[in-house]
N, C-alpha and C positions, 0 to 999 in steps of 0.2 A: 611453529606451524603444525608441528605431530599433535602437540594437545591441542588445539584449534581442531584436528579434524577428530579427533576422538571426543571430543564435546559434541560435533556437525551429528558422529555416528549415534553418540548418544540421546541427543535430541529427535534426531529421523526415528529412533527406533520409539521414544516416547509418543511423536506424533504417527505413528502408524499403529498404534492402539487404541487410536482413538479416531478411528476410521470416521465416524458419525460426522464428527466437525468438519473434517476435510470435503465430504462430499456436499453438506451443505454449504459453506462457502461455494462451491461451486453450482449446485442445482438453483438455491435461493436466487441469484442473479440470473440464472438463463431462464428460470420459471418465468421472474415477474418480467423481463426483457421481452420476451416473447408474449405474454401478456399487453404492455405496454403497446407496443406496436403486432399485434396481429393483424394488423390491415397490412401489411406486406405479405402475406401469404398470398393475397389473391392481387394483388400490383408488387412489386419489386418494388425497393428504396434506389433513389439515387444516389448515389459512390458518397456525393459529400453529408448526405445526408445520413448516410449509416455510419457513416465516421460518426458524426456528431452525434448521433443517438445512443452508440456501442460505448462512446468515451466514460459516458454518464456511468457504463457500469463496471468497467474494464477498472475506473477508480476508484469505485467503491470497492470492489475487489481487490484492488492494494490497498488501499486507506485500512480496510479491515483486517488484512494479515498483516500487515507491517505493523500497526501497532498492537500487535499478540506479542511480538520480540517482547514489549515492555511489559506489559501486562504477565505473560509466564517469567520473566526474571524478578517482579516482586512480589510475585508465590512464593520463586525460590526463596526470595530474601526472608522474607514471612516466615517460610517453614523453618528456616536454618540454613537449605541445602544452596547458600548462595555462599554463606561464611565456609562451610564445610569445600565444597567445589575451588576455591577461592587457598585456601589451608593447601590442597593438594596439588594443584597445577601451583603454587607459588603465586599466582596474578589474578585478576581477578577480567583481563581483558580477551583471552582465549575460551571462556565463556559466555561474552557477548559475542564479541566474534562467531562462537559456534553456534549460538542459537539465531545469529542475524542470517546466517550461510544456511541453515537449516530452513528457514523463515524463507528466504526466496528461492530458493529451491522450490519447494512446493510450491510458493506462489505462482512459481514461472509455469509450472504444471497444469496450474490451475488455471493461470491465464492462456496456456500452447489451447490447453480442452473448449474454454468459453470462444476462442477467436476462431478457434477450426469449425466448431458447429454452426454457431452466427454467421461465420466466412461462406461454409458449403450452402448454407439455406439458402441464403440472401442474397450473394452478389456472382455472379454472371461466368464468371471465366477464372479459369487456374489462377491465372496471372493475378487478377483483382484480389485472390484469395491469402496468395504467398506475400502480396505488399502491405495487405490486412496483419498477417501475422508476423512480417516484421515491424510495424509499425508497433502493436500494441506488447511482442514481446520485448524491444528496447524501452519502450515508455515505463513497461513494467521493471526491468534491471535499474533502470536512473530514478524511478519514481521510487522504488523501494528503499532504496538506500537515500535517499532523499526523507523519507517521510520515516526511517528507523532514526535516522539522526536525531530529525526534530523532536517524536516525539520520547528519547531517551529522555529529554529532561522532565520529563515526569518522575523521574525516579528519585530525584532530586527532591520531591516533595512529601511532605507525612503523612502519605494518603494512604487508604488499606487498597486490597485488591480487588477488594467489593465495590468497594464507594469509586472506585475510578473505572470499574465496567458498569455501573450505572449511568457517571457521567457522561461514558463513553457512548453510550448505549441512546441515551438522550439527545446529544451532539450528532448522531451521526444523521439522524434525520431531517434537522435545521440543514448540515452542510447536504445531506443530499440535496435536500430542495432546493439552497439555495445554487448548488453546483448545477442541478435538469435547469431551473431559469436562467441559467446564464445573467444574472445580474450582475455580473461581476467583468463586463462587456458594457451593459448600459446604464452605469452612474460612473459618476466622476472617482467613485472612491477603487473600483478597480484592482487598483494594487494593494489595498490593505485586506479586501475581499478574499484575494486569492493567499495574501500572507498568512492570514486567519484560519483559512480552508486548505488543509493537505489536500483535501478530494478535488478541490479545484485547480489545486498547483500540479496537480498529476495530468486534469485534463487540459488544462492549458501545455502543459509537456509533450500530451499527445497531439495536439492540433499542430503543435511547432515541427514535431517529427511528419507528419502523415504530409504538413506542407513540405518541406525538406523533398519525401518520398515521391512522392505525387506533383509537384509544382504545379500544387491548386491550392487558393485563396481559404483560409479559416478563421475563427473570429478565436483569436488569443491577444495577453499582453506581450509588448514587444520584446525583445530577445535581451537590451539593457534590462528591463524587469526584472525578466524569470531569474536574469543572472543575476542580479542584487537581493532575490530570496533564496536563490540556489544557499548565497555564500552566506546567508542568516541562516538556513537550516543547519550550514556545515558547520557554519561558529558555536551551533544552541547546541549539536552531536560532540565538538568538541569538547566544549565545558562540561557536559554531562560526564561525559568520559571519566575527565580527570577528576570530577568531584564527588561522584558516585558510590555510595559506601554499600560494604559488604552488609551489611549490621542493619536489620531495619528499625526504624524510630517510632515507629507503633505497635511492634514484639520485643520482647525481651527473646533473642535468641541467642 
């Protein structure tokens, strides 16, 4: 646990150098949000209706730091300093560990900032505001660790660090689209839909919380579902785990 947090430390201090990422993660989603719907400036949205609009971005904002865990670990691996990190803590799992803990950390930051301004503009009363923010701050702690899992098994594969923030880069606009259409509601494939899409498995996460919250109706798969991708993310997090090599397969380090 001590090297677990001396990794967390090490990583916060890396990502607080680099200011520029963090606040875009966060402006980029409130800009275009705010775009998206500015006809709420002059009528107010309705409760269910801002759920369902916020969802779209609240996931995109985890889907995009959650998988930074994988992506800055086969930098590391790349540069050496995953074999070297790995050499000195003795393991190689108190470095995942620290950079996942670092990983939502911030995100949760990032999601407290986007849910309190969309919360204060937009809907009506305190109350409405603080069941906003716990709604999307738990969606963000299960959805994170949910979507670090899955996508660890990336690491698993001989890909550079380039060629999988292109892919990454490419993917994420399919899944947003297809996550704002909600298609994954009206065809029968549904479940493979949201299997496929972290960003959609997040917002179907939030819609199950916010019903939870609020006992008001929202359009998700059923609660059997989510829990039979739950336990496919947790089984693709555990394999990765254990097969994950220090040494990456397209550097000589």
């Amino acid at each position: 646990m001590k090297i677990t947090r001396e990794y967390f430390r090490l990583f916060t201090k890396m990502m607080l150098s680099n200011k520029v990422a963090f606040v875009w993660y966060l402006l980029f989603p409130l800009i275009a949000f705010f775009i998206f719907n500015y006809q709420w400036f002059t009528q107010g949205p309705e409760i269910n209706e801002f759920y369902i609009q916020t969802s779209v971005f609240v996931s995109y904002i985890i889907f995009v730091m959650s998988i930074d865990v994988t992506t800055n670990l086969i930098s590391l691996r790349e540069s050496g300093f995953f074999k070297m990190f790995k050499f000195i803590s003795g393991s190689k799992y108190p470095i995942i560990w620290g950079k996942a803990l670092n990983q939502i950390g911030f995100l949760f930051l990032t999601i407290l900032l986007f849910s309190l301004v969309s919360g204060v503009i937009f809907l009506d009363s305190f109350g409405q505001v603080a069941l906003f923010l716990a709604v999307a701050l738990t969606s963000c702690i299960l959805g994170s660790v949910m979507v670090i899992l899955l996508t660890l098994i990336l690491m698993l594969l001989p890909v550079r660090q380039e060629s999988l923030n292109a892919v990454v880069s490419m993917s994420l606009l399919v899944m947003f689209f297809l996550s704002a259409k909600g298609l994954a509601y009206s065809t029968e494939y549904g479940l493979l839909l949201v299997f496929i899409n972290p960003m959609e498995y997040v917002r179907n996460l939030t819609f199950l919380l916010a019903e939870w919250f609020m006992d008001s109706p929202f359009p998700h798969l059923s609660l059997i579902n989510m829990s039979f991708i739950t336990l496919c993310y947790i089984t693709c997090g555990l394999i990765a785990l254990k097969f994950v090599k220090v040494i990456s397969r397209t550097h000589r380090t």
